[in-house]
N, C-alpha and C positions, 0 to 999 in steps of 0.2 A: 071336320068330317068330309069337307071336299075330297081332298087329298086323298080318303079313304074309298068315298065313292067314284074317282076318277083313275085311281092308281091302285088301286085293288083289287073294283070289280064290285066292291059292295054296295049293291044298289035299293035294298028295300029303306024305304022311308022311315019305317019302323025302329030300327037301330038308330040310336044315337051315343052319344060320348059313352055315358052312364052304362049300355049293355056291355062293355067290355069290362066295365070295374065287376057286373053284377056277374059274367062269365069266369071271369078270374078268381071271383069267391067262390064260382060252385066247383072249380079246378080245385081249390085248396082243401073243400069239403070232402073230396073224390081222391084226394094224394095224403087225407089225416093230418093237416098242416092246423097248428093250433092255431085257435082265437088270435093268438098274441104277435105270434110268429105273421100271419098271417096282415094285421093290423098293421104290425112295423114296413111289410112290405108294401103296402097300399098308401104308406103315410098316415095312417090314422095316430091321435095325438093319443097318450095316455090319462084317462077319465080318474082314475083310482093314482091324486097325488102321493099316496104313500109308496105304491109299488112304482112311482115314477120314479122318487127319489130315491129308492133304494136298489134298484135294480139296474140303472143308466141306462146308455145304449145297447140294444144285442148284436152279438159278435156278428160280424160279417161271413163269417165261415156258416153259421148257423141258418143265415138268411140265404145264402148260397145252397146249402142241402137241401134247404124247403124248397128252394127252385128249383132244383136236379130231380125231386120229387113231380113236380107237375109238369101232366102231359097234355096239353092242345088236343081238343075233340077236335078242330079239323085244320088244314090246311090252309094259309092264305095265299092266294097266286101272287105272283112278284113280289114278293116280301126281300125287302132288301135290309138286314139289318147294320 
């Protein structure tokens, strides 16, 4: 969070690691990105062994479209990707 707060700009105390996961969920809620889709992009593990085992990984094209889907409420200065 240094990094963030020194090279970014983001300075309230309030944010930490966790509001960027909790922001990125209300993105996906806001772009109709499933549970699932959504979960695989956050790294969340699969709870429900049977649909782990049968369904494997999801396509990377898929997880691609969910992203093309969410749009950033706001700007970050100097973002260098």
């Amino acid at each position: 969070m240094r990094h963030l707060r020194t090279n970014i700009g983001i300075t309230s105390r309030l944010k930490v690691f966790h509001s960027f996961r909790h922001n990125f969920y209300a993105m996906c809620d806001n772009a109709d990105v499933t549970d699932g889709v959504r979960d695989d992009l956050v790294g969340h593990k699969k709870i429900n062994r049977t649909s782990r085992s049968y369904k494997g990984q999801r396509a990377l094209e898929t997880l691609r479209q969910a992203m093309d889907k969410i749009k950033p409420e706001i700007i970050i200065p100097n973002w260098r990707a």
